[in-house]
Steps between C-alpha positions, in 0.01 A plus 500: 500500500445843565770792466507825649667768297778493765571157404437578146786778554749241699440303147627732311838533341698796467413624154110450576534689783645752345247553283260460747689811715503686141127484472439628836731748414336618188193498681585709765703818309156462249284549789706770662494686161141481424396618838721777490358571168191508591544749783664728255227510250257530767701852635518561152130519465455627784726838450430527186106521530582794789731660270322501217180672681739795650649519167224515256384787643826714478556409166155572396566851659833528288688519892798334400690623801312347722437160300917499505532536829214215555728289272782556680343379847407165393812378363412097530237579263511413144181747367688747750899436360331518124326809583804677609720412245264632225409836617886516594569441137210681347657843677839419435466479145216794501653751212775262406609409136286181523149459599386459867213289411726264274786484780250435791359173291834385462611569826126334640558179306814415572456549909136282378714233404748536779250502791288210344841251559558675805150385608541153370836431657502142644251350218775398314589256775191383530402436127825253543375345800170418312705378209767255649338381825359276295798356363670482761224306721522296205875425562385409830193265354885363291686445843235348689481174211812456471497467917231289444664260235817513751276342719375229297862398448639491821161283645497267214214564414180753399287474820308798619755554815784559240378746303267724709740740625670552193083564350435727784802696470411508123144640554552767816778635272303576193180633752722719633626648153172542370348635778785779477454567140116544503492750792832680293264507212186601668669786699716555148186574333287704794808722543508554112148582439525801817860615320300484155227741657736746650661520222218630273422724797832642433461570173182635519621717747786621333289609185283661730768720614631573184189599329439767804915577516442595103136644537664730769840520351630540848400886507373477860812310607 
């Protein structure tokens, strides 16, 4: 006897259907979020590398005008938002009771931190999705034997006929959950390693503008 996975679904009872519609669920919104993810860092990149070649060379020049005003036209950028922020602060606190330099590395590591979750929104979703889609295909894998013990009982007996829905239902139901959680985790772990990266670009960048913001000291602001 063969079954198609529309009869396999007809089989089904309520509760392992819903978990069946749950997986697809969770395997959809963990898609969606990686692709959009992916885009993101890629524009990331992508700015950032453009930035940082316009930017480099004001800043070597001590033009910190101009770099601002760079900053300020590339707003979706991290490298460009970060930039901003610490020559903003740097000048603001020029000639103030408390040091410039000191205020600017507070002020850079906090927006560090802020813009790394920024970056990473979504993972979190998709961390669980690699976690419980197991479980829960598992719950299916639960269902499906009971269904299959349900129909020993009500043919009288264990023949092959009686049980293989129940089986099938069993098996599609944990495939499906495991095949959700590995691409969650591969996608999981891609997406962290190209966060991981921008992030120490960040922070390299960031000291890079301090050391020239306090080799300067902002004179030719």
């Amino acid at each position: 006897m063969e079954l198609s996975l529309i009869e396999i679904w007809e089989s089904m009872g309520l509760l392992a259907r819903l978990v069946a519609i749950a997986l697809v669920i969770m395997g959809v919104a963990s898609l969606s979020i990686s692709i959009e993810r992916l885009l993101v860092l890629g524009r990331i990149k992508r700015e950032s590398a453009l930035f940082a070649g316009k930017a480099r060379t004001l800043l070597e020049a001590r033009e910190y005008g101009p770099l601002r005003d760079l900053a300020r036209g590339m707003p979706r950028t991290p490298l460009a938002r970060l930039t901003e922020v610490g020559l903003g602060t740097f000048l603001d606190h020029r000639g103030a009771g408390i040091s410039a330099g000191e205020a600017t590395r507070r002020e850079l590591a906090r927006r560090l931190e802020e813009y790394g979750q920024e970056a990473r929104r979504g993972m979190g979703l998709l961390a669980s999705v690699g976690s419980t889609a197991p479980f829960i295909g598992l719950f299916g894998t639960v269902i499906g034997i009971i269904t299959a013990f349900q129909g020993i009982a009500a043919a009288g007996g264990g023949g092959i006929g009686a049980v293989s829905a129940g089986i099938a239902e069993a098996l599609i139901v944990t495939a499906v959950g495991l095949f959700v959680a590995i691409a969650a985790v591969l996608f999981f772990n891609h997406l962290s390693g190209g966060f991981d990266k921008l992030d120490m670009m960040m922070q390299h960048a960031a000291g890079e503008l301090l050391d020239h913001l306090e080799g300067g000291d902002g004179r030719d602001a």
